[in-house]
TORVO-817414 format. One record per residue: x, y, z of N, C-alpha, C in turn; residue in three letters. Coordinates in pm, whole numbers, plus 50000, padded with zeros to 5 digits. Layout:
<sites>
XYZXYZXYZAla
...
</sites>
This chain:
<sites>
492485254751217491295247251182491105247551031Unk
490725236050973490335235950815488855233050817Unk
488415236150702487025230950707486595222950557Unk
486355210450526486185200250512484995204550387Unk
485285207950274484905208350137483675198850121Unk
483525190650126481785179950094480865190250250Unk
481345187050359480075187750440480175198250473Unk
481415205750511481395218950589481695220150688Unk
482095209350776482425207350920483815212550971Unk
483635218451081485425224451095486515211951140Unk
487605207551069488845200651094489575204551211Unk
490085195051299491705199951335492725194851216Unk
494155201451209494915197451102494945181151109Unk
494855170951237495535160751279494065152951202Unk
492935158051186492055147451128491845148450964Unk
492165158150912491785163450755492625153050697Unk
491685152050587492755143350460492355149950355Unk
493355145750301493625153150130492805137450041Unk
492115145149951491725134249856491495139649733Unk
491995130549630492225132549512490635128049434Unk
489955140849332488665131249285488975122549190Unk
488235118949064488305114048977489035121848881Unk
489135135848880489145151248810491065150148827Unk
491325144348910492915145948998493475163149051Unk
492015163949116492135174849205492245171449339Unk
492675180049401492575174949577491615181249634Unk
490995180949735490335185849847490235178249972Unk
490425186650060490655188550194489205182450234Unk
488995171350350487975159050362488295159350502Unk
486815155450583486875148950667486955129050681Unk
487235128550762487355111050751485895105150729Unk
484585108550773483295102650777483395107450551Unk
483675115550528483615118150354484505111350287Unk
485835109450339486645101250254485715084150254Unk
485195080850345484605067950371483835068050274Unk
482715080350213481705078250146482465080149970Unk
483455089449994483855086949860484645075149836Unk
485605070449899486135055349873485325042149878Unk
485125043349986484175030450058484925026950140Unk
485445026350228486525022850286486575031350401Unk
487285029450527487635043850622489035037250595Unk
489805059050657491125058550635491775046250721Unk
491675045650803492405034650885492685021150806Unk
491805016750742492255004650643492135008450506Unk
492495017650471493135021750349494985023150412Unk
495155027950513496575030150539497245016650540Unk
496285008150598497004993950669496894990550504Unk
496724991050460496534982650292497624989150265Unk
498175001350230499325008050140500295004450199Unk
500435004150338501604998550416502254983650360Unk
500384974250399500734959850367501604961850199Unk
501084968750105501464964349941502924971250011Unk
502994984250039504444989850019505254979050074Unk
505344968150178506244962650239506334949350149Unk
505094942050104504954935750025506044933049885Unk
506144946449857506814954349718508144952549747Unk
508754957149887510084957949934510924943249949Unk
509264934249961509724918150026510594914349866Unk
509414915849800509944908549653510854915749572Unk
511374923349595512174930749551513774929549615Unk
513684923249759514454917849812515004903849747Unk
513524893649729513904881549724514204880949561Unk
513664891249471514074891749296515444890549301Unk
516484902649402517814901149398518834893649430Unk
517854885249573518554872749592518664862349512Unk
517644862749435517374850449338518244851049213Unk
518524865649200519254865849040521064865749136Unk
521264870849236522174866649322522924849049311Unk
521614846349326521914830649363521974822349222Unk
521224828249124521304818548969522504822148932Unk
523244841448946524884833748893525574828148973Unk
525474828649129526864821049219526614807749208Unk
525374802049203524904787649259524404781449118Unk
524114787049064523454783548901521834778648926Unk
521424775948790519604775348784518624765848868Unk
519724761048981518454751649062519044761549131Unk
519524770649246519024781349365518184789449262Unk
518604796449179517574802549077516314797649123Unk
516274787349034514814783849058514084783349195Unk
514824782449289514224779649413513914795349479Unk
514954802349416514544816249431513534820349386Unk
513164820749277511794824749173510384815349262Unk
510684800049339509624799249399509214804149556Unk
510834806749615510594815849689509864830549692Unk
509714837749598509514851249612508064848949529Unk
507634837449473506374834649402505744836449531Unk
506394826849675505924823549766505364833249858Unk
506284841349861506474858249970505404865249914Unk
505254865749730504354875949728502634871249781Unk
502354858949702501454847149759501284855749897Unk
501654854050010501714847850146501324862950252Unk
502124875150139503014883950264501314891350325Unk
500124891250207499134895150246498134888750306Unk
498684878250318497494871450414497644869550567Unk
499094878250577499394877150739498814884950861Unk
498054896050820496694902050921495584898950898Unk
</sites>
């Protein structure tokens, strides 16, 4: 059991979160405190880091295809690459 630094309440390990203050210290949080210090509950703070991390992976995919494709194919796949991955980054967050 942990017990939860703002209120005092006892944790199981499976609910505590670590949170960083402004200070870039950590302390050990229940989920109803991380809500009041972020604004946010954990549950859509995770789905957000997920969405950017995959987001990040998309265009990072389509950057290499694109510089891939401007030397084999020359500056029109290029270009169509650069509006492809304009497109992916645009797009990839508006899909939930």
């Amino acid at each position: 059991m942990l017990k939860c630094e703002d209120c005092g309440r006892d944790l199981p390990e499976k609910e505590a979160l670590v949170h960083k203050d402004s200070n870039g210290e950590k302390h050990i949080i229940c989920p109803e405190c991380f809500r009041k210090a972020t604004g946010i509950d954990y549950k859509t703070f995770a789905c957000r880091r997920e969405t950017a991390k995959q987001t990040f992976f998309a265009v990072l995919f389509c950057l290499g295809a694109t510089v891939y494709a401007f030397i084999e194919k020359g500056p029109l796949y290029g270009g169509l690459g650069i509006l492809l991955t304009i497109l992916v980054y645009l797009f990839s967050g508006k899909m939930r």
